[in-house]
VOPAGU-2260 file (C-alpha; in pm, 1 decimal, decimal comma):
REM VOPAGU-2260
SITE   aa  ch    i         X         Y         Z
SITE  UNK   A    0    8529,7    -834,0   -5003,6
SITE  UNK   A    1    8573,2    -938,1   -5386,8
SITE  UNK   A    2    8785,4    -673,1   -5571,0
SITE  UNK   A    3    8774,1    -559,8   -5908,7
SITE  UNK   A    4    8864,8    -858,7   -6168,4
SITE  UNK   A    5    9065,3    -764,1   -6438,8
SITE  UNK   A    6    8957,2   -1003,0   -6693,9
SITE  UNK   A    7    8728,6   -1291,5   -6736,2
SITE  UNK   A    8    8691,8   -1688,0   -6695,9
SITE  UNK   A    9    8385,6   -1925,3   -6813,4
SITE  UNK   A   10    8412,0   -2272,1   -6683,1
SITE  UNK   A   11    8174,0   -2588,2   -6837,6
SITE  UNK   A   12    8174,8   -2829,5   -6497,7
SITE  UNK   A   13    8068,0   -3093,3   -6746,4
SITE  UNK   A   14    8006,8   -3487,0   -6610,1
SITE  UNK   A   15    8314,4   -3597,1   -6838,4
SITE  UNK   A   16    8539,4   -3321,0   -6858,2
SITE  UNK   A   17    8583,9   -2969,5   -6712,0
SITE  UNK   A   18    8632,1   -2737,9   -6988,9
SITE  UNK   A   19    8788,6   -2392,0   -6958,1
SITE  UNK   A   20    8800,7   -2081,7   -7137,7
SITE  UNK   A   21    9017,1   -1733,9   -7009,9
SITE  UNK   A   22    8871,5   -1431,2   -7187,3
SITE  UNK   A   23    8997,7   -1070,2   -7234,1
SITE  UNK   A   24    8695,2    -937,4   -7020,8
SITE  UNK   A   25    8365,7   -1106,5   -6941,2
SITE  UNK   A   26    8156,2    -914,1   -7193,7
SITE  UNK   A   27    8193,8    -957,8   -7601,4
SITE  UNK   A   28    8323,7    -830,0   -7776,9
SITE  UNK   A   29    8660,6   -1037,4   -7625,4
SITE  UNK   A   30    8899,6   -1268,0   -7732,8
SITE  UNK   A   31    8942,6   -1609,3   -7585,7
SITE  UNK   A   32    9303,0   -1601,5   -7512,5
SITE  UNK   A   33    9341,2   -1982,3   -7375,0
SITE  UNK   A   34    9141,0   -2311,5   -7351,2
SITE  UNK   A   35    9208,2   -2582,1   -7154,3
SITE  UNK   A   36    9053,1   -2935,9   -7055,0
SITE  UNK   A   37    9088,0   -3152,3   -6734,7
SITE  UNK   A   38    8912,1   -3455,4   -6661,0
SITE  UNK   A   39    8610,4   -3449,5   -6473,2
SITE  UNK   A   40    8816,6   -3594,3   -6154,8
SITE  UNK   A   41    9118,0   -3377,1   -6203,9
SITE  UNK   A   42    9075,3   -3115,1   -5972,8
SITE  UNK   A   43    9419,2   -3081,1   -5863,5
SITE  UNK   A   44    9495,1   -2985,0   -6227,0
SITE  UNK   A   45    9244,9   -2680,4   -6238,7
SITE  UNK   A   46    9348,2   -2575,9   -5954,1
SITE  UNK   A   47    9680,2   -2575,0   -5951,6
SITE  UNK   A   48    9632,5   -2377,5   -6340,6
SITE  UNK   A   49    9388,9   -2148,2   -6168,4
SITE  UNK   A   50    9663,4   -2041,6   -5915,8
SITE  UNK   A   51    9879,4   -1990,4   -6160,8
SITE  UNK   A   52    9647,0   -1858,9   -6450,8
SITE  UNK   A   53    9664,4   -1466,2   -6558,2
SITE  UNK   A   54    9404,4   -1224,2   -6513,3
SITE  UNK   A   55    9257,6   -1330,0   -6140,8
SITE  UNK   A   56    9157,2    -997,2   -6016,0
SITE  UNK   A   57    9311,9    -906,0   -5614,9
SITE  UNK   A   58    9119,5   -1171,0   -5439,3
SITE  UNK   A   59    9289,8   -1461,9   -5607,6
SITE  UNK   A   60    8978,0   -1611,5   -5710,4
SITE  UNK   A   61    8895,8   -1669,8   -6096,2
SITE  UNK   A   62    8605,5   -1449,9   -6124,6
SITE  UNK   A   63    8408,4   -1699,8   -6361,7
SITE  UNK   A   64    8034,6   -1775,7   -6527,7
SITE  UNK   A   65    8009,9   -2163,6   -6423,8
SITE  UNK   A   66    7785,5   -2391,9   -6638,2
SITE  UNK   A   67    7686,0   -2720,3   -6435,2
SITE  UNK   A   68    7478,6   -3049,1   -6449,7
SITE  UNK   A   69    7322,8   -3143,1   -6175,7
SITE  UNK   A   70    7133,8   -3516,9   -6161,7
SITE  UNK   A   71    6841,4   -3367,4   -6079,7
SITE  UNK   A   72    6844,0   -3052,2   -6326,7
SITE  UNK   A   73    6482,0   -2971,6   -6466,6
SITE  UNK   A   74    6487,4   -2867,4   -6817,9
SITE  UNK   A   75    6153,9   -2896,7   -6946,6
SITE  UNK   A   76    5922,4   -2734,3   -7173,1
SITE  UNK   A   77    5511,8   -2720,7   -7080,2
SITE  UNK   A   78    5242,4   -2559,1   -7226,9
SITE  UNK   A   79    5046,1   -2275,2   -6990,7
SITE  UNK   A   80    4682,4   -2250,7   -6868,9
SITE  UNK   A   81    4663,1   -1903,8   -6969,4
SITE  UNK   A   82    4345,2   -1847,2   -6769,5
SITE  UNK   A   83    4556,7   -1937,5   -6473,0
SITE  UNK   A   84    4970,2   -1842,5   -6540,2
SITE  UNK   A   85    4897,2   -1502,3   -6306,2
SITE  UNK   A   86    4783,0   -1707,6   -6013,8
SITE  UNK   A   87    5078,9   -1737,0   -5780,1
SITE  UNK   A   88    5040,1   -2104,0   -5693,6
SITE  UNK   A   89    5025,5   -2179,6   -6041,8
SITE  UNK   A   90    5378,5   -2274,5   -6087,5
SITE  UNK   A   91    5444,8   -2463,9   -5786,2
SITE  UNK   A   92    5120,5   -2648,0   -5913,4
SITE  UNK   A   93    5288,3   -2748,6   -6224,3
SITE  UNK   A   94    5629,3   -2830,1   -6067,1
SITE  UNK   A   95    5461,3   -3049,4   -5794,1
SITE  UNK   A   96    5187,0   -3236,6   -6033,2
SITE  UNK   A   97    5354,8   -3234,6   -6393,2
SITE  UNK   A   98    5756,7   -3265,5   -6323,8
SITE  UNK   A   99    5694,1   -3424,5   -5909,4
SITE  UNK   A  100    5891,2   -3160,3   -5801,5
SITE  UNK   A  101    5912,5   -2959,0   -5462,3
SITE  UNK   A  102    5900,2   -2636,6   -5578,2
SITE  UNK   A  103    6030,4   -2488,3   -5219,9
SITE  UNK   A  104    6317,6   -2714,0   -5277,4
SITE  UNK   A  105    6367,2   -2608,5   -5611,6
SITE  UNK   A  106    6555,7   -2260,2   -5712,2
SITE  UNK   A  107    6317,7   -2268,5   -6061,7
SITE  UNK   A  108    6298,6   -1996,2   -6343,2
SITE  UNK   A  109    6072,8   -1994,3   -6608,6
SITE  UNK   A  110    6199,0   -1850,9   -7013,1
SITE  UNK   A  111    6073,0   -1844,7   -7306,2
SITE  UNK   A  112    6162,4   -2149,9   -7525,6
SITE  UNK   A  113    6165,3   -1950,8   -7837,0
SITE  UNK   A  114    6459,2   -1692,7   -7758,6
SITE  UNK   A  115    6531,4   -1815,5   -7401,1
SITE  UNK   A  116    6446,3   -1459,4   -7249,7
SITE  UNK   A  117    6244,2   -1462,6   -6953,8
SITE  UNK   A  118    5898,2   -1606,5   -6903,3
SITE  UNK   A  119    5652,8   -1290,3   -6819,5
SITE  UNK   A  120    5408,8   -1475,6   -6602,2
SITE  UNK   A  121    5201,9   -1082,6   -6586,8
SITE  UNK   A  122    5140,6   -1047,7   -6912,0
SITE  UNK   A  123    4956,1   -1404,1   -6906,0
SITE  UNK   A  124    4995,0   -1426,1   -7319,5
SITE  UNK   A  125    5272,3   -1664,2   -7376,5
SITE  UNK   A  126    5117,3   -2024,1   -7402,9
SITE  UNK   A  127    5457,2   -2209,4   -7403,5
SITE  UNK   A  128    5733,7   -2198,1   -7116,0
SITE  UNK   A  129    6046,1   -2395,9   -7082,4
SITE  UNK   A  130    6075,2   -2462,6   -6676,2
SITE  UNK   A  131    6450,4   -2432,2   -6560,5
SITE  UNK   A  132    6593,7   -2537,9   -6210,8
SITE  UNK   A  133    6774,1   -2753,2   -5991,1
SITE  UNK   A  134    6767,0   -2845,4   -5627,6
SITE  UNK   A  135    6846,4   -2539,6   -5408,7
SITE  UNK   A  136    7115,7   -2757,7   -5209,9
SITE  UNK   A  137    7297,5   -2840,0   -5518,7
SITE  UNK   A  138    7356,1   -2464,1   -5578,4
SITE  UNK   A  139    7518,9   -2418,1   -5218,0
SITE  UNK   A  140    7708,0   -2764,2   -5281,6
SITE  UNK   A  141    7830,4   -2631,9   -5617,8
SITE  UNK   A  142    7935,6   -2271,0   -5453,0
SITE  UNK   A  143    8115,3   -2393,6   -5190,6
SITE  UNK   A  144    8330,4   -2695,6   -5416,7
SITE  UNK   A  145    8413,4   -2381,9   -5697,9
SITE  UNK   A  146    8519,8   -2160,9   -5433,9
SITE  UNK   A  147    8774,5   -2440,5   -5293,5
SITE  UNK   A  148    8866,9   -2480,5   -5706,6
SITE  UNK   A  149    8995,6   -2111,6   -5649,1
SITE  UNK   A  150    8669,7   -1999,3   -5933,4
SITE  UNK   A  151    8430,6   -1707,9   -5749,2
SITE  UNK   A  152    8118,0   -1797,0   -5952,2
SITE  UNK   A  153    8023,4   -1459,7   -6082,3
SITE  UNK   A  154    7685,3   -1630,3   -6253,1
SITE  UNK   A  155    7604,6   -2002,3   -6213,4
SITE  UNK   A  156    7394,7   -2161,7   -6519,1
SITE  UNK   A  157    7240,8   -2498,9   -6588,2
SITE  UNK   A  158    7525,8   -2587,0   -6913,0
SITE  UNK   A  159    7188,2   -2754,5   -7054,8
SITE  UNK   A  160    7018,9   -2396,4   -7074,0
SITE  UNK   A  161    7384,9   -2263,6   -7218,7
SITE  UNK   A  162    7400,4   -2540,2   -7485,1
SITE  UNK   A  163    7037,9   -2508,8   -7588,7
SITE  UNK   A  164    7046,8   -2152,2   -7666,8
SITE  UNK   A  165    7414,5   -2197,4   -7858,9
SITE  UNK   A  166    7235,4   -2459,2   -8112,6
SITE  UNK   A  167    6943,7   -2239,1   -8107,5
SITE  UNK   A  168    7148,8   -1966,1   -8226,2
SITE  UNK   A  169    7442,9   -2174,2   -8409,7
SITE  UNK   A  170    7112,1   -2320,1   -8597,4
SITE  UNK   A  171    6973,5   -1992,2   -8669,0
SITE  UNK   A  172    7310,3   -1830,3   -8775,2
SITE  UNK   A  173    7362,0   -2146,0   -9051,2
SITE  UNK   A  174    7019,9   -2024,3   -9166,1
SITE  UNK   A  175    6927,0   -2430,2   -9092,8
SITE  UNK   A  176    6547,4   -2521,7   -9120,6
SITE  UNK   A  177    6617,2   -2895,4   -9038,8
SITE  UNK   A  178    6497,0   -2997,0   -8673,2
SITE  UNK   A  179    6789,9   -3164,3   -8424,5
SITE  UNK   A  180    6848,5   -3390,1   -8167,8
SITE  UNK   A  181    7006,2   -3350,0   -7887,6
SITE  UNK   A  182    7091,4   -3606,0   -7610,9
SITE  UNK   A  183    7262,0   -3499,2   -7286,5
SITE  UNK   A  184    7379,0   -3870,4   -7155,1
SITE  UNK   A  185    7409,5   -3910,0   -6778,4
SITE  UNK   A  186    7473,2   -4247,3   -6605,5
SITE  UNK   A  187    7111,6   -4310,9   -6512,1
SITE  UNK   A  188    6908,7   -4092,2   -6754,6
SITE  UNK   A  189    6921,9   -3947,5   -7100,5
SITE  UNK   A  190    6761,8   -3528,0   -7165,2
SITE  UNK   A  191    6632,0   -3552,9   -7493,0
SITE  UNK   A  192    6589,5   -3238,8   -7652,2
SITE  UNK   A  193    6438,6   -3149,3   -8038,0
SITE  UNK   A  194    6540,2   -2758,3   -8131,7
SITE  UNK   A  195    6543,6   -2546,1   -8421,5
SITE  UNK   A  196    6650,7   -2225,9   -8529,6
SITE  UNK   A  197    6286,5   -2144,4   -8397,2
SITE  UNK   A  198    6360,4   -2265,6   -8062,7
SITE  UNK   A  199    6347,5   -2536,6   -7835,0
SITE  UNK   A  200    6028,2   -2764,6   -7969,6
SITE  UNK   A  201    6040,6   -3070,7   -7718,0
SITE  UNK   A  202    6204,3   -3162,1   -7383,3
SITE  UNK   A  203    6191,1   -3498,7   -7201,5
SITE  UNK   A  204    6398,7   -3697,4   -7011,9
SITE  UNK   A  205    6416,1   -4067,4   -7090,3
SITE  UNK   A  206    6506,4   -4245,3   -6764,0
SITE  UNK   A  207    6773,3   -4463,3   -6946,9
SITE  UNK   A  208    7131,4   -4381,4   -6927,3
SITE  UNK   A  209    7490,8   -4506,2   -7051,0
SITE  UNK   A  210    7483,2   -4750,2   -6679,3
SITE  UNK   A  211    7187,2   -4919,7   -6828,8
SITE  UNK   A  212    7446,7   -5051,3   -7141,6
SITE  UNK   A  213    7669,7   -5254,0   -6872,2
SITE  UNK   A  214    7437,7   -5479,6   -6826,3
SITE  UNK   A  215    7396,5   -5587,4   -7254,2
SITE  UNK   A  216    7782,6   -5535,4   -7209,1
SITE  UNK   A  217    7813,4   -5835,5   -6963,9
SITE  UNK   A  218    7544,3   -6049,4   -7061,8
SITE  UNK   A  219    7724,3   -6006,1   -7487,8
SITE  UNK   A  220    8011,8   -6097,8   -7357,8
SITE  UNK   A  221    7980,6   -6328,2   -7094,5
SITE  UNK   A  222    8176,7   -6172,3   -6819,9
SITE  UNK   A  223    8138,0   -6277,1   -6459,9
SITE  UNK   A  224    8019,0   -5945,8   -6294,6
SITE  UNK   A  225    7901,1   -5608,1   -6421,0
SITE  UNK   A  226    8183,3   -5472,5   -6230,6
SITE  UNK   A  227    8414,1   -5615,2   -6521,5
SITE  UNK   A  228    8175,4   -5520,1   -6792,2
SITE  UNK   A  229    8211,2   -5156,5   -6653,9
SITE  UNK   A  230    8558,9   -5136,0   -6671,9
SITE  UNK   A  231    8606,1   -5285,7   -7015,6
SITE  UNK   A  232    8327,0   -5046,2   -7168,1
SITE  UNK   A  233    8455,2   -4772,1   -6994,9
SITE  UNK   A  234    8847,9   -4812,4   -7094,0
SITE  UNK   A  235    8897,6   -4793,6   -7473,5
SITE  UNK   A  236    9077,8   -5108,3   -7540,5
SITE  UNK   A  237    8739,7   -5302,3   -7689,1
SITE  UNK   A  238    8542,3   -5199,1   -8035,5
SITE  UNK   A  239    8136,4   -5197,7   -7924,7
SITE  UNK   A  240    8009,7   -5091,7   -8243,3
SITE  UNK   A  241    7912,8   -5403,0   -8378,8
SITE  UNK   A  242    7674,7   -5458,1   -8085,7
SITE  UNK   A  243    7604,6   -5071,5   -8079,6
SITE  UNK   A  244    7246,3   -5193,9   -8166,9
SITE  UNK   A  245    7166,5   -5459,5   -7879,5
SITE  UNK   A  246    7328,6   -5184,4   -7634,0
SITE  UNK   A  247    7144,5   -4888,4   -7734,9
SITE  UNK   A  248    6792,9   -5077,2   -7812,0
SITE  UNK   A  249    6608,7   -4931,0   -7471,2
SITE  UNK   A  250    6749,8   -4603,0   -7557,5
SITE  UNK   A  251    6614,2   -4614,9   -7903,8
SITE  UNK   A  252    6262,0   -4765,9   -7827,7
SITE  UNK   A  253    6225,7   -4430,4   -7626,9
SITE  UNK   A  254    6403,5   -4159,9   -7884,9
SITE  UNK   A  255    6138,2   -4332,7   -8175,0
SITE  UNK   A  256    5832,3   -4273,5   -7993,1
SITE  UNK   A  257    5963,2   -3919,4   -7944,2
SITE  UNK   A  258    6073,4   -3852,6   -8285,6
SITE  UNK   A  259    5748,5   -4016,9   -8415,1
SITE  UNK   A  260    5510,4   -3774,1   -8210,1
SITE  UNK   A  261    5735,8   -3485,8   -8324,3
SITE  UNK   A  262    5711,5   -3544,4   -8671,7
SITE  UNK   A  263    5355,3   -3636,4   -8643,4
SITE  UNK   A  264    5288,2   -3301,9   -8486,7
SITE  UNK   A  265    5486,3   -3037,6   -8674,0
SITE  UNK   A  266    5567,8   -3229,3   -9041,6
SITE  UNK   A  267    5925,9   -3170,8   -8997,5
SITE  UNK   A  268    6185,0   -3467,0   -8965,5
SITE  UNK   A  269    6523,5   -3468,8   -8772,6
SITE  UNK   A  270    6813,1   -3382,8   -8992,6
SITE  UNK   A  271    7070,6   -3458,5   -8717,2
SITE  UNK   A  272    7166,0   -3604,9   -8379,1
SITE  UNK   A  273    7419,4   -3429,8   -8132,3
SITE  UNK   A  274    7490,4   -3676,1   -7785,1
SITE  UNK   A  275    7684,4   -3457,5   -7553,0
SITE  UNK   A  276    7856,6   -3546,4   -7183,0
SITE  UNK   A  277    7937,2   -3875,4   -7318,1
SITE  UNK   A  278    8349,8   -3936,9   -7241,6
SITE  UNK   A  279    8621,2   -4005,9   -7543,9
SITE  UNK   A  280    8590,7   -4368,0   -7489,0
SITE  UNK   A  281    8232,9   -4332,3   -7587,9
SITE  UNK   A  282    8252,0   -4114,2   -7848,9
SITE  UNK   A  283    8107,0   -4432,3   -8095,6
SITE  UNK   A  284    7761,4   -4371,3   -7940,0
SITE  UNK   A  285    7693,6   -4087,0   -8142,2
SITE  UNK   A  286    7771,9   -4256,8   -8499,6
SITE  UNK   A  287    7583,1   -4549,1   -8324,6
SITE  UNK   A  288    7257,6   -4379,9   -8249,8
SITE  UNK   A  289    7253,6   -4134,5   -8605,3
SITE  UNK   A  290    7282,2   -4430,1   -8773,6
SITE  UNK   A  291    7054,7   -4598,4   -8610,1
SITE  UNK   A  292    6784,6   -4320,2   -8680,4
SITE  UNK   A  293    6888,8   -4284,6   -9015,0
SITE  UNK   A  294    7020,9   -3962,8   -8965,4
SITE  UNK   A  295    7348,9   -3736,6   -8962,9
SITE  UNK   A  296    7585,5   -3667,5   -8685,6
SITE  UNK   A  297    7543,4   -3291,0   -8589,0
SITE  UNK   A  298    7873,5   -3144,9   -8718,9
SITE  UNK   A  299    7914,4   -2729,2   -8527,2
SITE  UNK   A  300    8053,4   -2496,8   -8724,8
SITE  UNK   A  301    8194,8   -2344,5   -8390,4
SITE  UNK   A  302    8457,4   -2063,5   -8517,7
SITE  UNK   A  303    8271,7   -1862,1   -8768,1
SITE  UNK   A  304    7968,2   -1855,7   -8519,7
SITE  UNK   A  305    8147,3   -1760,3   -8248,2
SITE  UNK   A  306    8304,0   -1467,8   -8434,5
SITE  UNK   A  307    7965,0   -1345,7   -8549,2
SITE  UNK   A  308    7904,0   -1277,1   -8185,7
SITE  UNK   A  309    8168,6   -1069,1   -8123,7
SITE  UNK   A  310    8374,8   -1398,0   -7974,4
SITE  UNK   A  311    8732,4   -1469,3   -8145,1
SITE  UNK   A  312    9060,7   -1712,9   -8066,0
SITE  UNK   A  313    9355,2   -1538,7   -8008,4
SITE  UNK   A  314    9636,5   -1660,7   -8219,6
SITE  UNK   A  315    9765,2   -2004,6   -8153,9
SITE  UNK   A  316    9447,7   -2092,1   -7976,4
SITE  UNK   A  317    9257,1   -2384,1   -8118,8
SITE  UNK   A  318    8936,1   -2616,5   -8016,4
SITE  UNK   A  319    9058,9   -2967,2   -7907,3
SITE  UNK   A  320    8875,7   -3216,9   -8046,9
SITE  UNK   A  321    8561,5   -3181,9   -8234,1
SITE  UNK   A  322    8359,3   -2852,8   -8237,5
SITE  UNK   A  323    8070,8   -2977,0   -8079,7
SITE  UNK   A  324    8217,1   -3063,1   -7710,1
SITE  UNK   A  325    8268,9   -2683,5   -7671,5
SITE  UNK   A  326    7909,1   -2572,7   -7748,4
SITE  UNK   A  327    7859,9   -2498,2   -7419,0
SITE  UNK   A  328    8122,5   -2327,2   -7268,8
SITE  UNK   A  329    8089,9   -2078,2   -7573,8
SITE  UNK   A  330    7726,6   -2068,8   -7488,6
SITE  UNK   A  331    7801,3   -1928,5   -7150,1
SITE  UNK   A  332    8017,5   -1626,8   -7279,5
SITE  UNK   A  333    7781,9   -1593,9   -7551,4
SITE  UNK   A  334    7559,0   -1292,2   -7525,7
SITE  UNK   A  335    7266,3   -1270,8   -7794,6
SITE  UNK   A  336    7261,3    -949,9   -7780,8
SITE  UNK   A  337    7605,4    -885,8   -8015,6
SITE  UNK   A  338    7699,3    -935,2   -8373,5
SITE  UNK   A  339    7504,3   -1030,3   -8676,4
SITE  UNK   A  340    7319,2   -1318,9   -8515,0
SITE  UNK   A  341    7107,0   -1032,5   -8360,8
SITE  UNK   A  342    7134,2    -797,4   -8629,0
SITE  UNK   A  343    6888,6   -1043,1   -8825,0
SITE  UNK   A  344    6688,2   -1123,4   -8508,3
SITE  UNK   A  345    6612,5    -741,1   -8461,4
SITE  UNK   A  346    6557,0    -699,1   -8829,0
């Protein structure tokens, strides 16, 4: 039914912004030969770019990789009973009792959170496993809404698992021994992630989100509703740094107990924060919680990275807006197996 595509598409569905990238084929080595952005709630704009967008292959569709956030996406890394990982009701055990999840429900895959390869339940050695999924109705949901976008979803990833392994490897190409932070902020909760070039060393999500602000925002400011506290903390037109502190205090309560564990643990401290799926008009969070932790922002060095893995910008094509926003669309067409990134891996 599908023909033969002639070149390739990755598209980050993220909970702010849709971000787009048209390649020269799906496989590096390949040149990015456009980016583009549309707002979360624009799809009349990708679509109406899709229809008219180069390289669709006979069917019309944009063959595409798709990297998506679901509410209810499971990103979490657990520790194995080795005596019991080759039992097969093992895993559903651990969904249902440790993450109260229904693993029938559930599509679920299991990798390793080292290199993010797959999780060899049969060789019952590996102690650690990072547990991957989302609701098996979301997938159908998200199939049907790409394929009225005009994008035939050629793979569809959790943009989490994408991002992760492009720090991973963005930490491990800087030759960076420093631990990081990373926050994925959704309306009602917060992933919280610590990785290093090692790997992904703790997962957890906090169940406070960016909503739970509105509330500081009104009672600060003494507006009448949360309705109008939404809007005004939403639109750009007010400075909340100054009470950055009372509005990310919940937040931080959490993140401190995490950190301090961590650091207990291993010995290592965090050298940086990254807070992703936040919108431009939020953008002061970040600066807001680093400080706060009395650490750096994460600043990507996106271009020479991408170019050690056999990923370059044609000319004329730039990143809009910091580096960072686009970790994990380039994570998608990222393949670990190219360029010099690997070279040292295999060596």
């Amino acid at each position: 039914m599908f023909g033969k595509k002639t070149k390739g598409f990755c598209v980050d569905f993220g909970d702010q912004a849709m971000l787009l990238a048209r390649l020269s084929q799906e496989e590096p080595p390949l040149v990015v030969e456009e980016l583009k952005e549309f707002a979360a709630s624009d799809v009349d704009g990708l679509q109406a770019y899709l229809k008219g967008a180069e390289g669709k292959g006979p069917t019309g569709y944009a063959h595409a990789r798709c990297g998506i956030y679901p509410p209810r996406r499971l990103i979490r890394r657990h520790t194995m009973d080795l005596k019991r990982v080759k039992e097969p009701a093992y895993v559903p055990e651990v969904l249902a009792q440790t993450f109260r999840v229904e693993a029938e429900k559930f599509t679920t895959l299991l990798l390793n959170p080292a290199d993010g390869s797959e999780y060899d339940a049969t060789k019952g050695n590996q102690k650690e496993a990072l547990f991957c999924g989302m609701p098996a109705e979301d997938i159908i949901l998200w199939q049907d809404k790409m394929l009225e976008l005009g994008v035939y979803p050629e793979r569809l990833e959790l943009g989490t698992v994408a991002t992760l392994g492009a720090l991973v490897s963005h930490q491990k190409f800087k030759q960076s021994k420093t631990p990081l932070l990373l926050l994925e902020m959704g309306d009602e909760a917060t992933q919280c992630f610590i990785l290093t070039a090692d790997g992904v060393d703790i997962s957890r999500p906090i169940a406070s989100g960016v909503s739970a602000m509105i509330p500081v925002v009104q009672k600060e400011l003494g507006l009448k509703d949360e309705e109008s506290a939404k809007k005004l903390f939403y639109s750009n037109t007010f400075d909340f740094t100054s009470m950055g502190g009372a509005l990310i205090k919940k937040l931080l309560k959490e993140l401190q107990s995490s950190i301090g564990f961590y650091e207990v643990q291993t010995g290592q401290s965090i050298g940086a924060v990254l807070c992703t799926q936040l919108p431009p008009s939020l953008a002061w969070l970040s600066p807001t919680i680093a400080g706060a932790l009395g650490v750096s922002p994460f600043k990507a060095e996106l271009l020479p990275w991408a170019q050690s893995l056999g990923l370059t910008l044609a000319p004329g094509v730039t990143f809009p807006g910091p580096d960072e926003r686009w970790l994990g669309l380039f994570g998608l067409m990222a393949s670990y197996n190219h360029g010099s990134v690997a070279a040292e891996q295999k060596g």
